[in-house]
C-alpha positions, 0 to 999 in steps of 0.5 A: 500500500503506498505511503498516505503522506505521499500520496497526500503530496501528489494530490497537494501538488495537483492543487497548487496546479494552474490547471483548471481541470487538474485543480478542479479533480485535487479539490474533489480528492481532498474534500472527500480524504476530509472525511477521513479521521487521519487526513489531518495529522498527515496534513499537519506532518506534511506542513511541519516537515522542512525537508518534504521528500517528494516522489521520485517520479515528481518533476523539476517544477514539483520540486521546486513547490515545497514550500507552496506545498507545506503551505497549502497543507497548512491552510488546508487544515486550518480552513477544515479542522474546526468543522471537523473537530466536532462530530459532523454528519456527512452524507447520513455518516457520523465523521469522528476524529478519535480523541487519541489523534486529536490528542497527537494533533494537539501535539504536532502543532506545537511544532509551529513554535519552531517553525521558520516559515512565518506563513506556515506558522501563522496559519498554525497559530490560528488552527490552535485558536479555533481548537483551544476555542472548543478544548481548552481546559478541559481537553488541552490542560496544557496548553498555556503551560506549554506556551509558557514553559517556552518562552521562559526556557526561549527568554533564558536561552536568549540571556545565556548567549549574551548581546547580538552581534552587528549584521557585519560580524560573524558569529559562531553557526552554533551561537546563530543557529540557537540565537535564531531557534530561541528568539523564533520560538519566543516569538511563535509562543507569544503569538500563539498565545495572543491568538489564542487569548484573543479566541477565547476572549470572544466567548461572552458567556460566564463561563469563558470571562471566567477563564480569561480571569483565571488565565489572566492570574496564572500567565500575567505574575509569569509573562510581564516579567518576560516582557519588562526584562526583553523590552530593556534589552531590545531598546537600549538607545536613547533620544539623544544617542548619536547616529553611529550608535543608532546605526549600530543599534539598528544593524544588529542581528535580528533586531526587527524580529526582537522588535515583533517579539516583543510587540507580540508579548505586549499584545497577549499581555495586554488581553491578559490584563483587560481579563485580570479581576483588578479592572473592575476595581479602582484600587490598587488591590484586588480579591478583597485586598488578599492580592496585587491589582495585577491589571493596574501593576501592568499598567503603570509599567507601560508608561515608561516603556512607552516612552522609551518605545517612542524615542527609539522610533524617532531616532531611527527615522532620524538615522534614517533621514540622514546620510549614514542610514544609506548602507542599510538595507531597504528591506531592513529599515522597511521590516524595522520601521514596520515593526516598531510602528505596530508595537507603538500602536499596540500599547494605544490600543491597550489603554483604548481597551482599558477605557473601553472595558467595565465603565471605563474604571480605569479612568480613575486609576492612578496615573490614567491622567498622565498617560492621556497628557503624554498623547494629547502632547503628541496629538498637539505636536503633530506635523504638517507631514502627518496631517497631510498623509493621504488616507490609502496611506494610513496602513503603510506601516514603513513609512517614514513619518515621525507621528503616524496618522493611526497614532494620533487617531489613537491619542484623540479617541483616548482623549474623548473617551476619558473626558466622558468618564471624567464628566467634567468633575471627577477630579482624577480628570487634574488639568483636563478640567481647566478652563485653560485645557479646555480653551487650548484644546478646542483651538487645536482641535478646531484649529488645525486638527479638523481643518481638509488637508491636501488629500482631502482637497485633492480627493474631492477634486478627483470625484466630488460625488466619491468624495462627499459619500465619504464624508457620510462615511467617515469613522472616528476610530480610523481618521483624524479629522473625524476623530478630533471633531468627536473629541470636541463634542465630548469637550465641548459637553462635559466641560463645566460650567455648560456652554463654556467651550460652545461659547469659545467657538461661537467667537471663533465663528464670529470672528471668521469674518476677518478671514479672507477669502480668495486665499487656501489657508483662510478658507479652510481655516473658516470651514473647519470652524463652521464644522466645529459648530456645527457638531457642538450645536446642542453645546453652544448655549452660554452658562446660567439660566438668568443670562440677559444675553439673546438665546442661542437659537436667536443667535443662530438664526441671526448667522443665518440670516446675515452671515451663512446665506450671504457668504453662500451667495458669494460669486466670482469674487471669491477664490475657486476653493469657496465651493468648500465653504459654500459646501460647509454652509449648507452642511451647517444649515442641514444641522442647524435647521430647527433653527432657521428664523421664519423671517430667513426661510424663503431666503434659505429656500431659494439658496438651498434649491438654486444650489441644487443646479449645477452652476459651473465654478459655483456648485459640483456634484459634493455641494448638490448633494449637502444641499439635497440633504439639507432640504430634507433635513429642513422640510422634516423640521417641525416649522417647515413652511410648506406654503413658502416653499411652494414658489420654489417647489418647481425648481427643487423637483426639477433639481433633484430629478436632474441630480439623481438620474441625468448627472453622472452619479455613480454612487447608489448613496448619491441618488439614494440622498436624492429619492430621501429629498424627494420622498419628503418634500412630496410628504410635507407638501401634501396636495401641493405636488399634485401638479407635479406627478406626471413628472415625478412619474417618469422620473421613476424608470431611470432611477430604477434603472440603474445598476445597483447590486446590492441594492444600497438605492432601491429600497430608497426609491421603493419610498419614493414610489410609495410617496408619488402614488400618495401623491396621486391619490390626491388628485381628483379621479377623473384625472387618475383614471387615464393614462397616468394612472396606467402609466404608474400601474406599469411601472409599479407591476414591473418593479413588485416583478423585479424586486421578487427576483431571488437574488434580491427579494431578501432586501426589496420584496417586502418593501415592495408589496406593502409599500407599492403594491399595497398602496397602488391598489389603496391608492387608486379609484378604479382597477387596471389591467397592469395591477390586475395581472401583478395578482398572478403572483398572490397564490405562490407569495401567500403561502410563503411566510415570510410574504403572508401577511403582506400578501393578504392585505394585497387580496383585501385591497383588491376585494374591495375593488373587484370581488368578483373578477378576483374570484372568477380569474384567481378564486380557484388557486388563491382559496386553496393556498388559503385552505393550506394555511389555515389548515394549520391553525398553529401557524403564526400566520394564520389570521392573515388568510382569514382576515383576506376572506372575511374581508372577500366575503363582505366585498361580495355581499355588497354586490349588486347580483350577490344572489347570483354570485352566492352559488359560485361562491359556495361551490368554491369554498366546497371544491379547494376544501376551505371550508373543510380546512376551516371546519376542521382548525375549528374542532382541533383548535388548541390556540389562544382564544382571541385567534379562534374568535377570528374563526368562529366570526368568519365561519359564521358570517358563512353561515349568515349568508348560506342559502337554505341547507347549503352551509350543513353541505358544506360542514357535511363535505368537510366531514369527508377530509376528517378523520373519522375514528372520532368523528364516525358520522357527519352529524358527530360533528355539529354538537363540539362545533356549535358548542365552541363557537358559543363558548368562544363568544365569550372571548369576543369585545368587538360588537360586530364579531358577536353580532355576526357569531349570533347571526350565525348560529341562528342561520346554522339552526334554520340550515339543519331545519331545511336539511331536515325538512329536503331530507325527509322529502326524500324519505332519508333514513338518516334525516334526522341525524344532523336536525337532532345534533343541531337542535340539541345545542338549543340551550347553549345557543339560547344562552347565547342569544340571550345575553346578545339581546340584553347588550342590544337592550341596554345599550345605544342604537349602534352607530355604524358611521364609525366603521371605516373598514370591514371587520379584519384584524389586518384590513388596516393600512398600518401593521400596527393595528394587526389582529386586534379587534375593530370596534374602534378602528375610528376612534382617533383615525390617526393623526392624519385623515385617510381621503384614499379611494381606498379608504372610502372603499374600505368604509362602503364594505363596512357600512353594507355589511348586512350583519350590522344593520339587521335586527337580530331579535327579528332574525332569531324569531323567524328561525325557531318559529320555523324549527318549532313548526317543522321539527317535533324535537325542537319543542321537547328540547325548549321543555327540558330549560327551565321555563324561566330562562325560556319566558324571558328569552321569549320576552326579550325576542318580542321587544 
């Protein structure tokens, strides 16, 4: 038998292949080899295997593939083992990795420690990770103890051989060979271990945080050591060494790999004390004082370290500034400046995880206040070079920068966070609660750190449209200007008394007057204080609520009205680069625009709207879109002016139509800015935009049109859909019925049609039914062809959960236009997907088919010819077994009580309106689809059915619900009399089976009747103007009001009036109901006086009750 490992590395070999076909047939091998207990230590042996012996028969090009080959077995086993590491099913088989291999693959990846391949280790630390995830501690006790064994044994062995020699100098092969062993397997160890700390930190149950805590006790006495003694021996230089000695420090053998090193320790201690106990302390001890607060014992270390890390740094970029640095290697210097850039990154992100961790406790240790001084010194003495990086460059870790973007980031998101715990009063906070920080900082932070730099402008130049959806984009966790305006916000809050830091700014914003501008350094000098005031608007208000001084909402529309739509209007006088200021001031309007004074309005409507235009040298594509935003913003104001903006209505649709499909746009959140713009004003301006629908209209295919994948626009455009056919339903129905409305009839069907295709239906379909399709069909006065068709789509979407409900809204809507043709065309397969859901009343959506059947059967009694249609409609409810679905959820029904009321309402609103004895045919038919081991006949169902409809009218509130179930039962009763009085025509032996099981729930029935006749006697004449809809639980426009009874559905109407066609639609159905008007006494006589004279039974049954339930029943039918 051949050897599994090469084989194994011939199948590997084929899969680093360029080969399709070879690549393609490796793939298939070794996903099936994967079932295979064993496949993954062989694996692990290939990648682990320096010297991989390949076949014989194996060409040059082969061989020269060992080390692709061990690689991709290493990422082979990392990117399978955790799927497998558990017991898994394949194929109807149990894949089961024996613990014996488990444990000898726990065992050979520890051969990573030495490995010199930096990728094959890397992959192995991750696999162990995923594994110590799922085993640690209980099947891999040993894991952290190995780790930690190797880096003392690692750091021991490094000390005995003493300094590294000079790139230049030899050194004995047997001295280099253990110096690169050990300094390897202490970094391997502590990346493994970060790594591993980092997976299992992220279990957020008890029980994970539980064993961080105890790892952290156990590693932390153990590792901090190991990091302060390896720290001082690798950065051994000072600030103000000469460039000899920091050329001589830096060509020290394997100094960039010590420098990883000691990064990698830095991080796996830094997750070691985030989990230590200590953090959810302030004091310096922990456990009840018993031991060291181990978390802040790290953390007072690292000051220093820090420092000293920093001062290196610069030396280094010094030396290599400088002409000495030229016998360098370029790669070296590259590998160097990289690592000791992450490593200064590394301890930001540790005091960021301090503060971030238990409420920020750790802003009140001792010392926290230093550490954030020390950085807000460096965010302070920031270069122009650092501010200048382009953003692409951000993640160039071996560039030669003396601040680092990323760092000062770090230092400004430390700043804001600590000045949110420190509130403005815990005196930990020292010197960051003066009013002199607080002056300094807002200057600097508004000053020179959120100032554009040169990428900014030259991005915004390149792609003004790219540029702004940036700007929307921005994250204060990764770019200075974003993070510093979120640190003056902070300041600006938390700084007391209230007001003192907005109030600083608001006289920088007042003296920007005095800068110029035609010049770069003026203008963007301006634009960033405008931004500072606008983000700290909510913080602008002076001190002291007896304050004599105007209000700053006074003062704000004071800017408005005489400095901000003035400036805005500035023309060619100004520099080119105004358009930067004329951006920032329709940004500053769309912040402040609860504060537009009513006398500025018309004026900051027409700047807004005629900066919409494109006007060369004036506007681009980045102020067309702020002034889109900030006209949304302010026509969602509470004070919006819907009548002063009607002037300028015209002119903003045009606009935004012309940005959003005949621009250039390319950016899905671009013309989704536009649709939200359009979207609102059509809302604010109600039945002003009437005139303009027609336009509106064609402007929808070219939105939809456009090429959106993944779907960023469309959902915004489906909104603006959704407000156009708002619109139109304003206008009067003789200008709707034409061509417009089948123009958008079009339209609407094709998008519902595009929106449903699988590939995007998770994101649109949903928005598309109910905020189109629904609200067409609301929306329009008559039916069109378009939307009658788009109903070919119901029988497959109703059945489908996660449409139901929506669905069966669409069949609602559509009842109360066309009953009949709905019926005719589609009754057929809708009734049957109908009867699948309700055939299963724990179905959660099972109220919704039957409010759309409720709502139908209402719709059809209002029909003129209702006799006439009434036959088809029994037959249809017999021939797709609805009413045997119905009849059956009814005697199996174990739900909540209100859901069923649902069914007994529907079900005898049937009754009500089943001629002679078809409703007992149809409950007959029913008994065929029921299993008939319990109920043997068809009258063994009529007792327990019409005993649940009378108990469950106890759980009926709506009045109209216990009408039409009284109704009902009463129409039930005259049924089974004409049944038995057909039957006996016939001479039926079995003619009085389902008479004698009807009448035998007289009792339960009168009971019934009786308490309905005394509500009707104690109460008013039912108001039935009050209706506005059929009795459904969804047959609202709203899905807040799903499934809850309706007797005041009109109560407050909500707090805007429904005037749709559908909505009259709605309340016709509602008012023709026949169950609301007919006199139930009247109704209920008629029927016993027949059972009386035509059935004997029936007077033996009213006998048996008690004369006087039965004299007062009699008395109360006669009034």
């Amino acid at each position: 038998m051949e050897d599994p490992k090469a084989v194994l590395v011939q199948v590997l070999a084929l899969a680093s292949s360029s080969d399709a076909a070879l690549l393609s047939r490796a793939n298939a091998q070794l996903q099936e080899w994967e079932r295979d207990p064993n496949f993954w230590l062989v694996l692990l042996q290939i990648a682990f295997d320096t010297e991989l012996q390949l076949p014989s028969s194996s060409t040059t090009w082969i061989q020269d593939q060992r080390g692709s080959i061990r690689i991709l077995a290493i990422i082979r086993f990392k990117n399978g083992i955790d799927k497998f590491w558990r017991s898994r099913v394949m194929a109807r088989v149990t894949v089961t990795i024996p613990a014996e291999t488990k444990q000898a693959i726990r065992s050979s990846l520890f051969q990573c420690l030495s490995e010199p391949n930096r990728t094959i280790a890397l992959q192995a630390s991750v696999a162990i990770s995923r594994i110590a995830r799922l085993d640690y501690p209980r099947d891999w006790p040993d894991l952290f103890t190995t780790l930690q064994q190797a880096m003392v044994q690692a750091h021991a062995a490094l000390a005995s051989l003493g300094p590294p020699p000079q790139l230049d100098q030899p050194e004995g092969a047997d001295t280099a060979n253990a110096r690169l062993l050990n300094t390897t397997v202490l970094m391997r160890a502590a990346d493994v271990c970060s790594k591993t700390l980092k997976q299992l930190e992220s279990v957020r149950v008890l029980a994970g945080k539980m064993r961080m805590t105890e790892l952290s006790r156990e590693l932390l006495p153990v590792l901090h050591p190991i990091f302060q003694q390896y720290f001082s021996e690798v950065y051994s230089l000072g600030s103000q060494d000469d460039l000899a000695t920091l050329s001589a420090w830096s060509n020290t053998t394997l100094r960039a790999e010590q420098v990883r090193t000691s990064h990698l320790l830095l991080k796996a201690i830094s997750r070691l004390a985030v989990a230590d106990i200590g953090m959810i302390s302030q004091s310096s001890t922990s456990l009840g004082g018993s031991s060291a607060n181990m978390a802040q014992v790290f953390f007072r270390s690292t000051p220093h370290c820090l420092q000293t890390l920093k001062d290196t740094r610069l030396a280094y970029l010094r030396l290599l500034r400088s002409s000495q640095a030229s016998s360098a290697s370029s790669s070296l210097s590259a590998a160097l400046v990289t690592a000791l850039t992450k490593h200064l990154y590394s301890f930001g992100k540790f005091f960021l995880s301090l503060v971030q961790k238990d409420n920020g406790k750790a802003a009140f240790w001792n010392g926290w206040s230093e550490v954030v001084a020390w950085y807000w010194v460096q965010a302070k003495d920031v270069t122009n070079e650092s501010l200048s990086v382009p953003r692409d460059e951000y993640a160039n870790h071996s560039a030669v920068i003396d601040y680092p973007p990323r760092f000062v980031v770090q230092a400004l998101v430390l700043l804001k966070y600590s000045l949110a715990q420190w509130k403005g009063t815990r005196a930990e906070g020292g010197f960051f609660l003066t009013h002199d920080f607080a002056q300094e900082a807002a200057d600097i932070l508004a000053g020179r750190l959120m100032r554009l730099n040169a990428d900014d402008l030259e991005r915004w130049q390149a792609d003004p449209e790219e540029w702004a959806v940036g700007e929307e984009q921005e994250n204060y966790e990764l770019d200075i200007r974003p993070a510093a305006e979120r640190a003056l916000m902070v300041l600006a809050q938390h700084t007391k008394p209230v007001g003192f830091v907005g109030q600083h700014l608001w006289q920088r914003f007042d003296s920007t007057s005095n800068l110029a501008t035609d010049n770069l350094d003026g203008i963007l000098a301006r634009d960033a204080i405008y931004a500072a005031v606008g983000r700290c608007r909510d913080h602008l208000s002076p001190a002291g609520e007896d304050d004599d001084r105007p209000s700053m909402d006074v003062l704000m529309g004071q800017a408005i009205a005489t400095k901000l739509v003035p400036e805005a209007r500035l023309g060619s006088v100004s520099s080119p680069m105004w358009v930067v200021i004329r951006r920032r001031i329709v940004w500053l309007l769309c912040e402040w625009s609860e504060q537009v004074p009513h006398e500025s309005r018309l004026d900051v409507y027409a700047l807004l709207v005629d900066l919409l235009e494109d006007i060369p040298e004036q506007t681009d594509v980045a102020v067309r879109l702020a002034a889109a935003r900030s006209i949304s913003a302010i026509a969602d104001a509470l004070e919006f002016d819907a009548d002063g903006f009607e002037p300028f209505l015209p002119n903003a649709l045009r606009n935004l139509a012309t940005l959003a499909a005949a621009s250039d746009l390319h950016e899905m959140e671009s013309i989704k800015v536009c649709t939200d713009a359009l979207s609102i004003l059509i809302e604010r301006m109600g039945p002003r935009i009437a005139p303009h629908a027609d336009a509106l209209v064609d402007l929808v295919p070219m939105l939809w049109q456009q090429e959106d994948p993944d779907c960023k626009a469309r959902p915004s455009i489906i909104v603006f859909i959704s407000k156009v056919l708002r619109a139109i339903e304003m206008l009067p129905a003789t200008g709707t019925s034409g061509a417009l409305m089948q123009k958008v009839h079009h339209m609407m069907s094709l998008i519902v049609r595009d929106s449903l295709n699988p590939k995007v239906s998770h994101l649109l379909a949903k928005d598309a039914i109910s905020m189109l399709w629904i609200r067409a069909l609301h929306s329009t006065p008559t039916m069109t062809q378009p939307l009658f068709e788009l109903l070919d789509l119901a029988k497959d979407l109703v059945v489908q959960p996660d449409y139901c409900v929506e669905m069966c809204r669409v069949i609602e809507e559509i009842s109360m236009l066309k009953p009949l043709e709905m019926l005719q065309t589609y009754g057929s397969e809708l009734l049957t997907a109908f009867g699948q859901i309700i055939a299963d009343p724990s179905n959660p959506m099972v109220l919704a088919p039957i409010s759309a059947l409720d709502t139908l059967v209402q719709a059809l009694v209002a029909l003129p010819n209702w006799t006439e249609v009434r036959e088809m409609w029994i037959s249809a409810l017999q021939l797709t077994r609805l009413a045997a679905a119905l009849v059956g959820s009814l005697l199996h029904f174990q739900d909540a009580a209100l859901i069923a009321t649902h069914f007994v309402a529907l079900l005898c609103r049937i009754a009500y309106h089943c001629p002679q004895d078809s409703f007992v045919r149809l409950v007959s038919g029913a008994w065929n689809e029921m299993a008939h081991e319990k109920y043997p006949t068809p009258a063994s169902t009529w007792q327990p059915l019409l005993k649940f409809i009378c108990t469950r009218f106890e759980n009926m509130a709506s009045m109209r619900k216990r009408r039409v179930t009284a109704l009902g039962l009463a129409s039930i009763l005259d049924s089974a009399i004409v049944h038995f009085e057909e039957q006996q025509q016939h001479l039926s032996s079995s003619s009085g089976d389902v008479v004698q099981e009807v009448v035998a729930c007289t009792p339960e029935m009168i009971a019934l009747w009786s308490e309905m006749l005394a509500e009707i006697n104690e109460s008013r004449p039912l108001d039935t103007s009050k209706y506005l809809r059929p009795t459904s639980p969804i047959a609202s426009m709203e899905l807040a009001d799903a499934f809850f009874d309706d007797d005041d559905a009109g109560g407050d109407g909500g707090w805007l009036q429904d005037i749709s066609p559908g909505a009259a639609r709605a309340q016709r159905v509602a008012i023709a109901d026949g169950t609301l008007t007919v006199a139930i006494n009247e109704h209920v006589r008629s029927v016993l006086s027949h059972a009386q004279a035509s059935y004997p039974g029936f007077t033996c049954v009213l006998q048996a009750m008690d004369p006087l339930i039965v004299n007062i029943f009699k008395k109360d039918l006669m009034d």
